[in-house]
C-alpha positions in Angstrom: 13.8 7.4 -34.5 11.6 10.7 -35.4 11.3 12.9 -32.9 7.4 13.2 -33.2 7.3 9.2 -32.6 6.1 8.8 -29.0 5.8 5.5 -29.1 9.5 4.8 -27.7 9.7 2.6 -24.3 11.5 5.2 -22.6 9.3 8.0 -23.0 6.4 6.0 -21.4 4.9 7.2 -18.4 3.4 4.3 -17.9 6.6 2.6 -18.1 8.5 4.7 -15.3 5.7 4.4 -13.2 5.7 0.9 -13.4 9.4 0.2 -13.1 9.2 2.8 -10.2 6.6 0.4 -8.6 8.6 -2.9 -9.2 11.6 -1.4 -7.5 9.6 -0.1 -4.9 7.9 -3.3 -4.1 11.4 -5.0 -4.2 12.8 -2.3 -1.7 10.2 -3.4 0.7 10.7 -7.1 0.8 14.1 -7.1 2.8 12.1 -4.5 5.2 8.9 -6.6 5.6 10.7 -9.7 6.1 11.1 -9.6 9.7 7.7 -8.9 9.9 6.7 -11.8 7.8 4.5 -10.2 5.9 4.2 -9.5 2.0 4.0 -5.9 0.6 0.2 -6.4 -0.3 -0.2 -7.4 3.5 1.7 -4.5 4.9 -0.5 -1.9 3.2 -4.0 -3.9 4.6 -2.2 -3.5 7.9 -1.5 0.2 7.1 -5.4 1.0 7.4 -6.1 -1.3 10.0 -3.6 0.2 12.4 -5.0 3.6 10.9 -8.6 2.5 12.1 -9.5 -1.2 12.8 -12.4 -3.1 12.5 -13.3 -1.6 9.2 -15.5 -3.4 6.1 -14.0 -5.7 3.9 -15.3 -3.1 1.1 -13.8 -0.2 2.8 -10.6 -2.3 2.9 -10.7 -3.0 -0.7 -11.9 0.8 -1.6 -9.1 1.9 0.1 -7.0 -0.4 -1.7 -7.9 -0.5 -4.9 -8.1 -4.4 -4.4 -11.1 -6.3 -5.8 -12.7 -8.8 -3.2 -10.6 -12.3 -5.5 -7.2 -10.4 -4.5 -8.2 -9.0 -1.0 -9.4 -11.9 0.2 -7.3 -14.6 -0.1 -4.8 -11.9 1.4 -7.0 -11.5 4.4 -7.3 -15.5 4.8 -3.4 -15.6 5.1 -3.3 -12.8 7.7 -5.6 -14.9 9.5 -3.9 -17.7 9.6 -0.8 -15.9 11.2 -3.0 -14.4 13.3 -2.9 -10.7 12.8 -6.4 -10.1 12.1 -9.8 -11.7 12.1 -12.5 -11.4 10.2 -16.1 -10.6 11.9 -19.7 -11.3 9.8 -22.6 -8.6 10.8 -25.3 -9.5 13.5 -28.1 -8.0 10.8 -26.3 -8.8 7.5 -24.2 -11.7 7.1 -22.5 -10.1 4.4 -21.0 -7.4 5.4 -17.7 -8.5 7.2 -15.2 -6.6 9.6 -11.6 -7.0 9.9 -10.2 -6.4 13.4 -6.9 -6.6 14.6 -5.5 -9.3 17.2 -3.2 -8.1 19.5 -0.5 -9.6 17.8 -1.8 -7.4 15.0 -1.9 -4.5 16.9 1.8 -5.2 18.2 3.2 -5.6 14.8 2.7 -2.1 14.1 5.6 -1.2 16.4 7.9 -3.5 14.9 6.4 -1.8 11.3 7.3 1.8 12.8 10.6 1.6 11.5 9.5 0.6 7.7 8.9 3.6 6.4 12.2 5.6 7.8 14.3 2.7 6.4 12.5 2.8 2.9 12.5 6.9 2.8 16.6 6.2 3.2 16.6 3.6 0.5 14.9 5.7 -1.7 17.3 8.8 -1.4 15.4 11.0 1.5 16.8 11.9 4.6 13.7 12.1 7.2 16.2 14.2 9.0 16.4 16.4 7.0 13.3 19.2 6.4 13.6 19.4 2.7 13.9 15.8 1.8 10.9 14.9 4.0 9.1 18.0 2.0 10.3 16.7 -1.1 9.3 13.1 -0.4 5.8 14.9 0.8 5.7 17.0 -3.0 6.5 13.1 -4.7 3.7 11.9 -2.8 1.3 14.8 -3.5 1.8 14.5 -7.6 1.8 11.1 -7.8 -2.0 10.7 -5.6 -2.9 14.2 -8.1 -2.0 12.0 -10.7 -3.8 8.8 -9.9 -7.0 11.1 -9.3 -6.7 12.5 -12.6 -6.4 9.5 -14.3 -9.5 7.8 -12.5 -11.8 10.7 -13.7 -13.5 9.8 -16.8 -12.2 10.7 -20.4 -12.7 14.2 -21.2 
């Protein structure tokens, strides 16, 4: 293969990233099981926990979830009853999501999620320079996304 021919699998970005996201998502499973919640439902949880009772287009902004995927995962939350989901007084369609308490007491069992992954994934939280490392990752890869949603130059 020429060395001017980019068109190889392996020099993809869009590949890595998406096999990095795969892998990711399978890392979680085994951690998110004994919450018994999917990956998808873990990160709606992350922003509730970070501020409840927030709109169901806030949710989805936040997300990057369209309302057909968000809420179908919302339904199942309620139905384990982690969350419910409130209409407006003025304007029926604007709807909240608010935790229950068992919601609210998940995230303490959840605390732990993000320590075990960071090990899994090579980064000692112990230690300083792989949690700023692990910081750096995180930094590029939001720069990146940002970059990618501003229009075509």
């Amino acid at each position: 293969m020429a060395a001017s021919d980019h068109l190889a699998l392996d020099d993809q970005l869009c590949f890595a990233l998406y096999a990095a996201q795969r892998a990711m998502t399978r890392a979680y499973a085994p951690l998110l099981e004994p919450l018994g919640v999917t990956y998808p439902q873990y990160l709606a949880l992350l922003v509730l926990w970070e501020a409840d009772g927030v709109l169901v287009r806030e949710l989805g902004d936040r997300l990057a979830l369209d309302s057909g995927t968000l809420t179908p995962l919302l339904k199942r939350l309620e139905e384990r009853g982690l969350v419910t989901r409130q209409r407006g007084t003025d304007d029926e369609r604007v709807v909240r999501i608010h935790l229950t308490p068992a919601g609210k007491a998940l995230r303490q069992e959840a605390r732990k999620v993000p320590i075990a992954l960071a090990c899994r994934a090579g980064f000692d939280p112990a230690d300083k320079r792989a949690r700023a490392a692990l910081a750096a990752l995180r930094g590029e890869l939001r720069a990146l996304a940002e970059r990618l949603e501003e229009p075509a130059a």
